[in-house]
C-alpha positions as CSV (number, residue, x, y, z in Angstrom):
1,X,116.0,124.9,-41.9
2,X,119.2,126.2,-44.6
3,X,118.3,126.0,-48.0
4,X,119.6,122.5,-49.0
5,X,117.4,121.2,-46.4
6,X,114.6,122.7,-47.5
7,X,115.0,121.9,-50.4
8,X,114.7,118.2,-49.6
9,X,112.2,118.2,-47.0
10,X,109.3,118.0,-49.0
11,X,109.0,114.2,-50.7
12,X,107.2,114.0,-54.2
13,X,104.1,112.3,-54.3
14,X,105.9,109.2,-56.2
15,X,108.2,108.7,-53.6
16,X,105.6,107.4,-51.8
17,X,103.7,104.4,-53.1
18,X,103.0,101.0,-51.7
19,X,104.2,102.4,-47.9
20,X,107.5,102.7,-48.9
21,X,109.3,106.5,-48.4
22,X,112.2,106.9,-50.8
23,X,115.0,109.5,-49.0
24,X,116.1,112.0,-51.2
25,X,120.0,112.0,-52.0
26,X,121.9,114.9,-50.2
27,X,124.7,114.2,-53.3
28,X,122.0,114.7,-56.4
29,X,119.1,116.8,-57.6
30,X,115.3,116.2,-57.9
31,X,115.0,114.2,-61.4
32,X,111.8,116.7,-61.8
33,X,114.3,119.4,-62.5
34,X,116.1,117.5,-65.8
35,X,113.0,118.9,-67.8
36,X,114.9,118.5,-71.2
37,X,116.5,114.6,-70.0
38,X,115.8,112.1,-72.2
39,X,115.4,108.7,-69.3
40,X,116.4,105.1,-70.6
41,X,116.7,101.8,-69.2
42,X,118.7,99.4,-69.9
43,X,117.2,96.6,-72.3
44,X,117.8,93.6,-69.9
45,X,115.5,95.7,-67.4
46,X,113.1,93.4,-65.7
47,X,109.2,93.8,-66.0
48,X,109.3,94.4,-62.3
49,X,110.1,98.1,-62.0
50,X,113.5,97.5,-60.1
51,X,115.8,99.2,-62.4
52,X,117.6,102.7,-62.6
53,X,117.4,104.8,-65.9
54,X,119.8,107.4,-66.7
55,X,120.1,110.0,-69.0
56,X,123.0,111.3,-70.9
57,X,123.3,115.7,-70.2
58,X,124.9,118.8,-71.4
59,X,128.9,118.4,-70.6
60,X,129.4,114.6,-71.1
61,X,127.6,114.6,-67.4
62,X,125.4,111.8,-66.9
63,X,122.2,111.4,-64.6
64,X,121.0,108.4,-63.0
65,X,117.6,107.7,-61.5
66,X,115.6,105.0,-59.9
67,X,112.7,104.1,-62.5
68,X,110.0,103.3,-60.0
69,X,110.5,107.2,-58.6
70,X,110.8,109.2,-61.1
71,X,110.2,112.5,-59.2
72,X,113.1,111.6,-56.4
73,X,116.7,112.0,-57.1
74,X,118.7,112.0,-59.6
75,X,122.6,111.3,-58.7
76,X,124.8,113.2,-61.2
77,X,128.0,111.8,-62.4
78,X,130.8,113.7,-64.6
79,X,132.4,111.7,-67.4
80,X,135.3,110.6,-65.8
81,X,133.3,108.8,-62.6
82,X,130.5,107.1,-65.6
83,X,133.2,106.1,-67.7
84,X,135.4,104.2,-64.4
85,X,132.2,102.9,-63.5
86,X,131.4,101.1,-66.6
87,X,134.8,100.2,-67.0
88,X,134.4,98.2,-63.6
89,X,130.7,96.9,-64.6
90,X,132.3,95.9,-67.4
91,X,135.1,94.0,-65.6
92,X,133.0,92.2,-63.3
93,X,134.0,94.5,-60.1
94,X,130.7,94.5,-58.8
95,X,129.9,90.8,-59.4
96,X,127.9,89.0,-55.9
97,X,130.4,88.3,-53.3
98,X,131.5,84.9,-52.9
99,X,130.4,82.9,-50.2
């Protein structure tokens, strides 16, 4: 096995609760390594668990995480890609298909 797929082979512990195995993202970094990342949701977060966090890094680069594994990836975005992203959030790109 290279060294990038090593380096994804083994699955943190929290990846797998409740029977369900989280595949680690080829395109981002185990959120274990962001020691010094400060994670926040998003205040309209449901009680559930189902929500991402992210966390704002060195640069203007921006991490983003799924809250209920905090140990799996983390997808890393510069601040071009975060800011056309929330531009589109805000303008109701990524609304529910119609139908």
């Amino acid at each position: 096995m290279d060294a990038l797929g090593s380096r994804f082979a083994e699955r943190p512990p929290s990846a797998r609760r409740k029977g369900y195995e989280v595949d680690l993202a080829h395109s981002g970094i185990a959120a274990t390594r962001l020691r010094r990342a400060v994670w926040r949701k998003s205040q309209r977060s449901n009680p559930s668990g189902n929500c991402v966090e992210i966390a704002f890094l060195g640069g203007g680069e921006v991490a983003l995480r799924n809250s209920r594994f905090p140990d799996g990836p983390a997808l890393i975005f510069g601040r071009a890609d975060w800011d056309a992203f929330l531009g589109g959030a805000q303008d109701g790109d990524f609304g529910r298909p119609s139908g």
